[in-house]
N, C-alpha and C positions, 0 to 999 in steps of 0.2 A: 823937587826930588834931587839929592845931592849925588855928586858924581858916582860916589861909592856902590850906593844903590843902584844907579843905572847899569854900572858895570855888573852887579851880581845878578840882575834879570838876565842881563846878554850871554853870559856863562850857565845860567841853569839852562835857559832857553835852549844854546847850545846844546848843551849835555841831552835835554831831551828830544833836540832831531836827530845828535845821532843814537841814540838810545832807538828811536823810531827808526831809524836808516838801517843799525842794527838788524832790528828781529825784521823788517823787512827783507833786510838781503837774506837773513837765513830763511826766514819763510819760504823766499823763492828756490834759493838752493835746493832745500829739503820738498820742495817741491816738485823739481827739476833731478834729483840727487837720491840716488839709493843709499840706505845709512851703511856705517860703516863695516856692519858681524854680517851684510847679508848676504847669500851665498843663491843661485839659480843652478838648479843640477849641481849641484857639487859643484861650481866655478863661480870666485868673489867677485863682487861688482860692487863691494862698498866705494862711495865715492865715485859711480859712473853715472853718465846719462843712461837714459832705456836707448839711446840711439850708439852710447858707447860700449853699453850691457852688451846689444844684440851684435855689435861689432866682434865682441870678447868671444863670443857663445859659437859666431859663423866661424870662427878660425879654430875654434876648439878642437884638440885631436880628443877623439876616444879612445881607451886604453883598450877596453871592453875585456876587463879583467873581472872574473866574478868571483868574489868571497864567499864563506858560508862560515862566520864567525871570523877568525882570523886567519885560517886559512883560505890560500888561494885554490881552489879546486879548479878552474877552465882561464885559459890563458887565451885569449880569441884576436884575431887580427886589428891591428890600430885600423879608424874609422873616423872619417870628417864628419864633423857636425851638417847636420840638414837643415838649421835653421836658414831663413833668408830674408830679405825685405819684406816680407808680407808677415811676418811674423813680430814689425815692432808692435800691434795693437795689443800682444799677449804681454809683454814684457812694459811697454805701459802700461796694463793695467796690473802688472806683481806692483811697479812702481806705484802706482796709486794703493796699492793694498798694503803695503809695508810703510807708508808717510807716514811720520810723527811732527808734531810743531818746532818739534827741540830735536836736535843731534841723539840718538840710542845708538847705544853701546848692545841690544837686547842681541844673543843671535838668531838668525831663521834662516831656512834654506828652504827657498819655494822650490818648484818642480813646473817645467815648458814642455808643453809637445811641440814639436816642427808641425807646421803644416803638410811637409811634405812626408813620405812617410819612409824610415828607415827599414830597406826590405832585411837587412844584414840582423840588426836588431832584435825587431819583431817575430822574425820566423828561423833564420838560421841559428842567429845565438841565440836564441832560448831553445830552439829542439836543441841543441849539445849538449847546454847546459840540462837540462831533460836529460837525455841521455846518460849525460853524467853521472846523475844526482842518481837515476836507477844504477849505474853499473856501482857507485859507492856502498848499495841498498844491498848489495847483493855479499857484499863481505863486514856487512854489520848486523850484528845481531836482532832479530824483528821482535815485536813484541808479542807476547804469548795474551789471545783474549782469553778470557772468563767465559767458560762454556757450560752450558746445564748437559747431560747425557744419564745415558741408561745403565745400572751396574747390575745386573742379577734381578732385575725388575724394581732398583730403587732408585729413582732420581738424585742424581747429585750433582754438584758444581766443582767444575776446575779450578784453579786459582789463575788471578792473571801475572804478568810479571812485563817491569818494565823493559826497553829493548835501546838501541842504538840507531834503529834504522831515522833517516829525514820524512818529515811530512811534507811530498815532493809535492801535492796542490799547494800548500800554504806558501811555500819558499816559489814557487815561481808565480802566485801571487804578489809578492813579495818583492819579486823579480821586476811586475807589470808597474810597482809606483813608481819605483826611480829606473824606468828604464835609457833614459839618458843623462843618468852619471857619468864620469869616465869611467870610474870604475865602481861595479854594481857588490854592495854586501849586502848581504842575505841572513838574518836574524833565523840563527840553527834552531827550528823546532824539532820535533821529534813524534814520530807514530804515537800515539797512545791505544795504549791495550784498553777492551772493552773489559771492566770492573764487574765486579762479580755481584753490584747491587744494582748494575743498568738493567734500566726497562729492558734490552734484550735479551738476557740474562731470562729475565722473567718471563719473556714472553716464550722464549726457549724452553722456560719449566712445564707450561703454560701448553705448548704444546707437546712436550711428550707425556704429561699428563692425560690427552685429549687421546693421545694413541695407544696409553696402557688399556683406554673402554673402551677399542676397538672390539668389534667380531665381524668376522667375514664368510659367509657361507658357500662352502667351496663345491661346485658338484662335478664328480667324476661320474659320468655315466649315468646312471638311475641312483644314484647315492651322492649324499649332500653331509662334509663335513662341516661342523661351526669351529672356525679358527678363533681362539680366543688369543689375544695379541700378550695379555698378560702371561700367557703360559709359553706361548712358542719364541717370543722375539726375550734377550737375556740384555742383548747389548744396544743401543742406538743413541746416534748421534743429532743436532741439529746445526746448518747453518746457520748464517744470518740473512740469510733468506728465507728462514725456518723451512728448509727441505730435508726432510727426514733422510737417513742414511742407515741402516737396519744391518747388524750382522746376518747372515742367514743359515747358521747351522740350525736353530731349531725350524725352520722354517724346511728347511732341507732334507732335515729329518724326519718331519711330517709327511714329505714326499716318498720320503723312501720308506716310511710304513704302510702310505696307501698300495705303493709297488709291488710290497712283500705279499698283502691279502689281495690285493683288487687285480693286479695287473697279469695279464694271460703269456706275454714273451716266455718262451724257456720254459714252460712248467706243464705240467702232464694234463690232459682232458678226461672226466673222467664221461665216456660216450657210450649211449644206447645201439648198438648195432640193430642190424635188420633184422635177427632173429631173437631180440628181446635181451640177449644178453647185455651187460652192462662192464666196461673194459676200460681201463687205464689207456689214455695215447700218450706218447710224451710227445708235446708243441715244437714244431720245427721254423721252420718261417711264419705259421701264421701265430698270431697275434701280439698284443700289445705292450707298451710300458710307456709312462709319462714321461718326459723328458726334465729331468730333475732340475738341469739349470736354468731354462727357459720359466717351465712353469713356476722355481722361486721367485724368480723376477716378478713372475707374474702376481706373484702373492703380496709381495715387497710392494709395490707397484699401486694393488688395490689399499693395503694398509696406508701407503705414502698421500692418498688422495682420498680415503676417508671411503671409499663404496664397500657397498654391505653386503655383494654379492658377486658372483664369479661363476662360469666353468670353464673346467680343463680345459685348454687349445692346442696344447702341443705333446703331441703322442709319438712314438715311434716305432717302427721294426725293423726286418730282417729283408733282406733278398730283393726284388723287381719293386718293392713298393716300400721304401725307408721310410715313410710317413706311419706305417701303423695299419696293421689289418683288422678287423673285428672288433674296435670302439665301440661301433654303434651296434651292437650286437651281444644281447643278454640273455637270451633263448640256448635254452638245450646248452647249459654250462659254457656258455660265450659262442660255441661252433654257429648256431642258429638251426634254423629248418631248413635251407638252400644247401647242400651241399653233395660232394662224390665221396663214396664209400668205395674202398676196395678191400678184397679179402684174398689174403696171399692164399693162404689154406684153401679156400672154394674156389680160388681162378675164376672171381665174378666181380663186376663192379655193378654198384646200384646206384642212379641220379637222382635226388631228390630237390622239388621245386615247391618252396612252401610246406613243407612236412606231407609233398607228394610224391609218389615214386613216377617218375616218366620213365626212365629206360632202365633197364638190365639188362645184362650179355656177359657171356663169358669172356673172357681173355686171358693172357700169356703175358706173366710178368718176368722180373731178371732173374737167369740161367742161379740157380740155386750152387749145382756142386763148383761151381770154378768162384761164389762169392760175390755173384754179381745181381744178389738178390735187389729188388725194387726195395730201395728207403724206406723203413714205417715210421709212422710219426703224423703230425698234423700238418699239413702244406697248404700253401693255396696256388692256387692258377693263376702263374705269372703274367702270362699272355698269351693269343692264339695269334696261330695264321697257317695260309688257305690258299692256296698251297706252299708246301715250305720244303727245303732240303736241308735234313738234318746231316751231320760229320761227327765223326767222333773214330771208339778204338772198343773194341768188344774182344773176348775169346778167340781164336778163330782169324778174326779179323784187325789187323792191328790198324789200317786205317779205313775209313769208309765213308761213300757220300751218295744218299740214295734220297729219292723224292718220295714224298708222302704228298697225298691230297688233305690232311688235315694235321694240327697239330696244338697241342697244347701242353704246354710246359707247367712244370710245378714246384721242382727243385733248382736249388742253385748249381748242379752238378750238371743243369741238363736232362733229368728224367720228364717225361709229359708222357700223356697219351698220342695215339698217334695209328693209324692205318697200316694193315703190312700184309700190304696184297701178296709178295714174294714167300709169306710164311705157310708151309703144309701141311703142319704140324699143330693143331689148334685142341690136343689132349689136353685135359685135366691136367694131368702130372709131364705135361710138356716141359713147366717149369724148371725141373729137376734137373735134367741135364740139354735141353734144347729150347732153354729161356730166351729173353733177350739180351740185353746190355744192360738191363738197368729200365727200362719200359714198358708202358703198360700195352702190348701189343693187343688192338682191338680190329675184331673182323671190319673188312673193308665194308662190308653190306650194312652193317651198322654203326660206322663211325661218324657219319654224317649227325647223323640223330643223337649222337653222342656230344660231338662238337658244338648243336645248335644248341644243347641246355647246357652248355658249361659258359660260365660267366666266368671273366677277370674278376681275381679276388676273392671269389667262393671256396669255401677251406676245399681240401681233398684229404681224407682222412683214410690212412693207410697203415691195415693191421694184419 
C-alpha cells in the first residue's frame, strides 16, 4: 500500500468519526434540547433544558391581561407562576413530544398545568373576566332568533338576524385551554341566532300546529262550553322550550260572554213569591260572576298543557262573602228553594227550607216617611250572632246602642233581622211612620225560630 493511499484511508476514516461524533452530539442535544420556535404557555424555551424550561416557567410573571381579538377587555393583577420542582415530569415529557432527530425551525406552543393549583386564575380571573364579557353583552347588539308564532290563526316565521353580542361559554372555554399564558386571547365568536330552517324553528311550527286542534270543554255550573283554540286564541307565541305564551283577549272575551248570560252579580231575579205571583228583584249582594283574569289564566293554562277538560274555579261577589254566593245553585232562577222572603207591603216575612215553608210572622221593617225604608233587592245572610249589640244613628235617634238576643245581618249597610223587645207598636202600617232604621224588626217570641232557619249565605229576597 503506498503512502498516498494510507494517508487517504486516515482522512476518510477521520471524516467519518466525526461525521459520527457529529449527529451523535446533535442527537444528544436534541434530546436533551427543546428546538428552537417552541414556546410552553406562551414563554420560549428554544434551546433550554426541561430543567432550564421549568426554571424559565417558575420565575414567569403573569400579566393576566385578557384579550378578545385585539382588544384588551380585563386588565388583572400581575401573578407568579405556580409551577415548581414536581412539575419537571410534565415538561420532560412536552420535551420528549416536541424531539425531532435534526434541529426544526417548525413553530409549536404546548400548554403545562402546575401541579399546584392557581386560585387567582381558575376562579377569580375568569368570574371578572365572566363578568365582563356579560356587562360588554349588554351594550352590544343580541341576535334576533327565528321564531314560528301565531297571526290571525296562521302560522308563520320571524326572520332571524345577526347580532354583536360574545358567545360567553365558548370564549371562556377558550379561556380554560391557555389558562396560563401571560397574557390570555380569546378568539371573538359571536351568539348565533336560531335560523329560520332549524329543527326548532320546526318543532315551534310543529307545536302551534298541535294547539290550533285544541278543544277544551269548559263547564260553568250545569253548562259546558267547547272552546275551540282555532277560534278564540288570534295571537301565540312559542319558546325554546316550546312553552306556549297565548294572547288572551279572545279568551277573555269568551269569559266576558258567559258573564253577560250565565253570571247572576248586579242583574235582576225574576222570583215566584208566596202568593204565586211572579216579580222582578234586582240582585244586591247575592250572587255571582267569574273572575275574568284568573279564569283566562285558567283556560290559557288548560290550552298550554293539552287537557280537554275544565270547570270554572274562581267566582266572585259582593259584601261578607268576596268569593261568590249562589254558584252552586240553579233552582228557582239561581235563588234556590232555601231562602227568606220579605214583603214590605204585607209586614210578613216567610222561611223556606228546601221549597218548605217553616216559619212566618209579621214584622216592622224601615220607618217609610223619613226614607228609611228596608233595602229591596236580593241579599244574603252575611252572618249571625247570639247575642249581639248593634249601634248605629236612626230618625229620632242620632246615636244608639241596644242588645238584641238574636241577629242576623244581610246588607252591607248594616240591615239584618233582629228581636225588638223595646217595640209597642207591631201594626201592619207601623212601618209608615214608626218603622225602624232600616230593619227587619221581628217579635221577640218568634225570633228564635226565625234565627235557627236562617243560614249564612241563604239569599233574603226583599220586595
Amino acid at each position: 500500500m503506498t503512502t498516498n493511499r494510507k494517508i487517504g484511508i486516515i482522512i476518510i476514516s477521520s471524516l467519518i468519526l466525526v461525521i459520527v461524533l457529529l449527529f451523535a452530539g446533535i442527537g444528544i442535544y436534541q434530546a436533551t434540547h427543546f428546538n428552537a420556535r417552541i414556546t410552553i404557555n406562551g414563554t420560549k424555551v428554544g434551546g433550554l433544558t426541561a430543567d432550564q424550561a421549568l426554571k424559565k416557567l417558575r420565575t414567569m410573571d403573569l400579566k393576566n391581561q385578557v384579550y378578545v381579538g385585539q382588544t384588551l377587555i380585563f386588565n388583572g393583577k400581575s401573578t407568579k407562576s405556580e409551577f415548581s420542582n414536581q412539575d419537571l415530569s410534565k415538561i420532560k415529557s412536552l420535551l420528549g413530544k416536541q424531539r425531532t432527530w435534526w434541529p426544526s425551525s417548525q413553530t409549536e406552543n404546548y400548554s403545562a398545568v402546575p401541579g399546584r393549583t392557581d386560585q387567582y386564575r381558575t376562579r377569580t380571573l375568569k368570574k371578572e373576566v365572566e363578568v365582563k364579557l356579560k356587562s360588554l353583552n349588554q351594550r352590544l347588539k343580541a341576535p334576533k332568533d327565528a321564531q314560528a308564532y301565531l297571526d290571525h290563526g296562521r302560522i308563520a316565521v320571524s326572520g332571524s338576524e345577526a347580532g354583536k353580542q360574545y358567545d360567553i361559554a365558548k370564549l371562556l372555554k377558550n379561556y380554560d385551554s391557555q389558562e396560563y399564558r401571560s397574557e390570555i386571547h380569546l378568539q371573538p365568536v359571536l351568539l348565533q341566532p336560531i335560523k329560520e330552517n332549524s329543527r326548532i324553528v320546526k318543532n315551534e311550527k310543529q307545536r302551534l300546529q298541535k294547539l290550533l286542534q285544541q278543544t277544551v270543554n269548559y263547564q260553568v255550573q250545569n253548562k259546558t262550553y267547547s272552546l275551540a283554540a282555532n277560534k278564540l286564541i288570534q295571537y301565540a307565541t312559542v319558546s325554546k322550550d316550546m312553552k306556549i305564551t297565548i294572547n288572551p283577549t279572545g279568551i277573555q272575551n269568551q269569559i266576558a260572554a258567559i258573564n253577560r248570560t250565565q253570571s247572576t252579580l248586579d242583574k235582576s231575579y225574576i222570583f215566584k213569591t208566596h202568593s204565586g205571583s211572579v216579580i222582578s228583584v234586582k240582585g244586591q249582594t247575592y250572587g255571582w260572576a267569574l273572575d275574568a283574569g284568573r279564569e283566562t289564566a285558567l283556560i290559557e293554562n288548560a290550552f298550554e298543557n293539552g287537557e280537554k277538560s275544565l270547570k270554572a274555579d274562581n267566582v266572585y261577589g259582593i259584601g261578607y262573602n268576596t268569593f261568590g254566593v249562589g254558584y252552586h245553585t240553579t233552582t228557582n232562577n239561581g235563588i234556590g228553594t232555601t231562602y227568606a222572603e220579605v214583603s214590605i207591603r204585607e209586614q210578613r216575612i216567610w222561611i223556606y227550607k228546601n221549597g218548605q215553608l217553616v216559619v212566618t210572622t209579621p214584622v216592622v221593617t224601615g220607618r217609610h216617611d223619613v226614607h228609611q225604608d228596608t233595602p229591596t233587592g236580593v241579599w244574603y245572610v252575611m252572618y249571625k250572632q247570639s247575642p249581639s249589640t248593634l249601634k248605629g244613628s236612626e230618625a229620632g235617634s242620632a246615636h244608639y246602642s241596644v242588645k238584641v238576643s238574636y241577629w242576623a245581618q244581610f246588607t252591607d249597610g248594616g240591615v239584618g233581622f233582629h228581636d225588638a223587645s223595646w217595640r209597642k207598636n207591631w201594626a201592619n202600617s207601623a212601618y209608615l211612620t214608626d218603622g225602624s232604621g232600616g230593619c227587619v224588626n221581628t217579635p221577640p217570641g218568634i225570633m228564635k225560630s226565625v234565627y235557627d232557619n236562617l243560614t249564612q249565605n241563604e239569599p233574603v229576597v226583599v220586595y
